[in-house]
Every structure is written in structure tokens, then in C-alpha cells.
N, C-alpha and C positions, 0 to 999 in steps of 0.2 A: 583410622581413616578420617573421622570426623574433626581429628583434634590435628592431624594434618593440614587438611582444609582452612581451617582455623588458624592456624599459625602463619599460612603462606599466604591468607587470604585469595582463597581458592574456592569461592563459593558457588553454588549450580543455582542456575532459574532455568525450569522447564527441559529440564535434562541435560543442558551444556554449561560448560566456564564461562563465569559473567564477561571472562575477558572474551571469549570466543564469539559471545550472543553481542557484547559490545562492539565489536570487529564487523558482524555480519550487519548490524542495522546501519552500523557507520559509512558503510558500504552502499547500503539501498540510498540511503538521507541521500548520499552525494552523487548518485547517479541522477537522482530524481533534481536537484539542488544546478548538478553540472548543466541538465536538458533545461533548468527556467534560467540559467543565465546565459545560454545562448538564444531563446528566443527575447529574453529582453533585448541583448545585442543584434540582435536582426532589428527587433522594432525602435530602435534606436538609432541604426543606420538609415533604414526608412525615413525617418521623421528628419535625421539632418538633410538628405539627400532631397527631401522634400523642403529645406529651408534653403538648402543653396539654389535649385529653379530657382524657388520665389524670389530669392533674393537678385537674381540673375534676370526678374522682370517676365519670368513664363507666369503662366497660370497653373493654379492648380487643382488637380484633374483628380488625384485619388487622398483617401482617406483611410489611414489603415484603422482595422477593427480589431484591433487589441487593448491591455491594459497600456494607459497612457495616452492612447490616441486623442484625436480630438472632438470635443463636444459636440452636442446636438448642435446647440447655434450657431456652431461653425459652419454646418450645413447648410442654417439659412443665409449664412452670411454667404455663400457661394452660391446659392442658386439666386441670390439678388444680384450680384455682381455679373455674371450670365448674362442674366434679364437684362441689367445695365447695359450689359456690352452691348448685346443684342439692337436694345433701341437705339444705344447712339450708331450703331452700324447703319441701320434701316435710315434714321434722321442725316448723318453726313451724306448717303447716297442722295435723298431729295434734296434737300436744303445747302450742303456743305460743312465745314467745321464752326464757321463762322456764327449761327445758327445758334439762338440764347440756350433754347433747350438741348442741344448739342453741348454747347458749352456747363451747362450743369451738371448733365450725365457725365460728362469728362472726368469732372470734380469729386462727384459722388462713384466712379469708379475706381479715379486714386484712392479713395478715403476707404474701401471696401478692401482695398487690395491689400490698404497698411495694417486693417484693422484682421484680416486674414494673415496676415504674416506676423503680428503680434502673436494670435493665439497660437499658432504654432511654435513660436518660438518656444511659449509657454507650456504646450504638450511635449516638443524635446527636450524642456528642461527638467521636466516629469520622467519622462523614457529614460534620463541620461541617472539620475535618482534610483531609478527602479532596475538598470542594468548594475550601479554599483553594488546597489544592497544587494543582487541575486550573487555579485560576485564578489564579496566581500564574505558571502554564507558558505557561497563553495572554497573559497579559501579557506575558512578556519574548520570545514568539516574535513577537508583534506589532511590540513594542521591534526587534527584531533585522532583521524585514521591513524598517520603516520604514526603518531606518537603510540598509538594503541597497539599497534604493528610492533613496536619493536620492544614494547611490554612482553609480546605474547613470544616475538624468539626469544626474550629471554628469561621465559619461563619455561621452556620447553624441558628443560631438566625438570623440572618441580611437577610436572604435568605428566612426565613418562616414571618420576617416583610415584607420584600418586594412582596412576595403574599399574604399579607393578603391588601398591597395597590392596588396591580395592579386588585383584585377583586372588591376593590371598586371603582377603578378606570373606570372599563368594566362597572358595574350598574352604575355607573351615564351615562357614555355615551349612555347603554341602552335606560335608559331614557330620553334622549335628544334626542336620534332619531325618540324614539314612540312619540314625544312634536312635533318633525319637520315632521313626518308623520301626526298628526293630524292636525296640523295647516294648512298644506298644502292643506287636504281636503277641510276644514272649507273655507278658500281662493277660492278656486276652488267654490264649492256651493254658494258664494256670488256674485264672477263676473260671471257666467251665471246662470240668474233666468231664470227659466223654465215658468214663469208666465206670462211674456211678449211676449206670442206666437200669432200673430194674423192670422184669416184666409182670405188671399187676396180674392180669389175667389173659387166659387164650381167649383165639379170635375164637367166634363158632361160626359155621358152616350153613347156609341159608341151606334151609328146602326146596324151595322152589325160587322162582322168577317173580318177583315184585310187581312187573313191568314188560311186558303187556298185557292188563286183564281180560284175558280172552272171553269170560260169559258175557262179558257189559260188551264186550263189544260185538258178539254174535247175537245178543240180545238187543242193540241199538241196531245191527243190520239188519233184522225180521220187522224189524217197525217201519 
């Protein structure tokens, strides 16, 4: 059996074919591999669908909280741009457009809007990085399944030789054992013969009762 193994390279870890145990991890890798390249694709989509708005002159209202997303600063950079908007809201309603401080918040809101749209651009360009490497993983764990997969049908002959030794492998040992259990009896029944028992001497016959001494204790019950 051993030297079978050996020849066909048919070796066990933890009681399975390395090809078997390799097949089954190959298995989990890409299930695990397949589920992070679709959440990088979702967050991917995100982020563009968040650059076409902005590019499209909306605002933008959400941040997703993934790997890839975008920075702390980005946050400030939007709750200033708010603020911004806010005051030139409040200033064109009294004043008009016209109005210097009006006109500077104008400025400093374009400038907030492009510097928000930079960074993102810069976060999908990160998501779009982070979806290829997730799927560029599951591709070649797929590749590597595949290929493992048709190692293993085509060892299947070598696999159904090799239990049909390691069966006859177990009966003979069987048999070897019930040979080392019987001999061992057979051994055992020859060095002690039950036949050379002699009797030293007879039992003898007590007189009386040992047990209970009746005067101690008719004399402990007068006390």
C-alpha cells in the first residue's frame, strides 16, 4: 500500500488524498474569494454612480463605509460646502447675488465641489483596484479548482486500485491479529498446567464460633 502511494503520488494529510483535501480548501478559498469580489463590485458601483451625480452638478448626500470609501476629510469637506451653501442661501435671500459676500461663498462652493469630486474620483479609482484584485483571485482560484478537478477524475482508477489494496491490506492484518490472539492463549494454557496442584494439608474444623463473644458482651451489658 505504502509503496503504491508512493509511486502514484497518492499521499494522505489528516486522513484524506492531498488531491481530495486540495479540492475541498480550493473550494471554501473561492467561495469566500467569489463573496469579496462582489462586494468590492457593489462598492465600486457605488462610488461611480456617486461620480456620475457629481459630475452631473448634484450634491453629494452619501458616503459609503467600505474598504475604499472616502476619507475622513472628505466629510469635512462636505459639511463646509453645506455650510457654504447654506449661508449664500440665507445672504442671496437678503442681499441678492450681487452681494461681495455672496459672491465669495459662490466661489468657495465651486472650489469645495471640485475638491469633493477630486477625492472621489480618487476613492473609485481605489474601489475600481480593489474589485480587480478581488477578481482577478477568484479567477485563478477557479483556474486552479478546475485544473484540480480533473487531476482527481483522473485518478479515479488509482484511487479505487488503492482501496481495493488497502482492503486487503486490513484482512490480512486481521488475520494476523486473531493468529497473535490465539497463540497467546495456547502459550498461556501450557506454562500454567492446572494439573500440578497438590494438597499440602486438610482444612480443620473450628469448634466453636470466633464471633460473637458472648461473655464480653453479657458482661459489658451488666455494667
Amino acid at each position: 500500500v505504502q509503496e503504491f502511494r508512493s509511486k502514484n503520488n497518492l499521499m494522505q494529510a489528516r486522513g484524506n488524498l492531498l488531491t481530495e483535501q486540495q479540492q475541498s480548501e480550493l473550494a471554501s478559498e473561492l467561495v469566500a474569494a467569489a463573496a469579496d469580489a462582489a462586494e468590492a463590485s457593489a462598492q465600486l458601483e457605488s462610488m461611480e454612480s456617486l461620480l456620475e451625480r457629481a459630475a452631473n452638478g448634484e450634491d453629494i448626500v452619501t458616503v459609503p463605509l467600505a474598504e475604499g470609501s472616502l476619507r475622513s476629510n472628505v466629510e469635512e469637506l462636505r459639511r463646509e460646502y453645506f455650510d457654504a451653501r447654506l449661508r449664500y442661501r440665507r445672504l442671496i435671500e437678503q442681499y441678492g447675488e450681487d452681494h461681495p459676500q455672496a459672491q465669495g461663498l459662490k466661489g468657495s462652493i465651486e472650489d469645495l465641489r471640485q475638491a469633493i469630486q477630486l477625492e472621489l474620483e480618487q476613492a473609485t479609482e481605489a474601489a475600481r483596484v480593489a474589485y480587480n484584485v478581488a477578481r482577478s483571485r477568484e479567477e485563478s482560484l477557479r483556474t486552479n479548482l478546475d485544473t484540480a478537478t480533473d487531476t482527481t477524475n483522473a485518478g479515479d482508477a488509482l484511487r479505487g486500485r488503492l482501496q481495493q489494496l488497502e482492503a486487503i491490506s486490513e484482512t490480512y492484518s486481521q488475520v494476523y491479529r486473531d493468529y497473535l490472539s490465539r497463540l497467546e492463549v495456547t502459550l498461556q494454557q501450557q506454562g500454567f498446567p492446572i494439573a500440578s496442584v497438590k494438597v499440602i494439608s486438610q482444612a480443620e474444623v473450628p469448634d466453636g464460633a470466633s464471633s460473637p463473644q458472648k461473655k464480653a458482651m453479657l458482661l459489658s451489658g451488666m455494667l
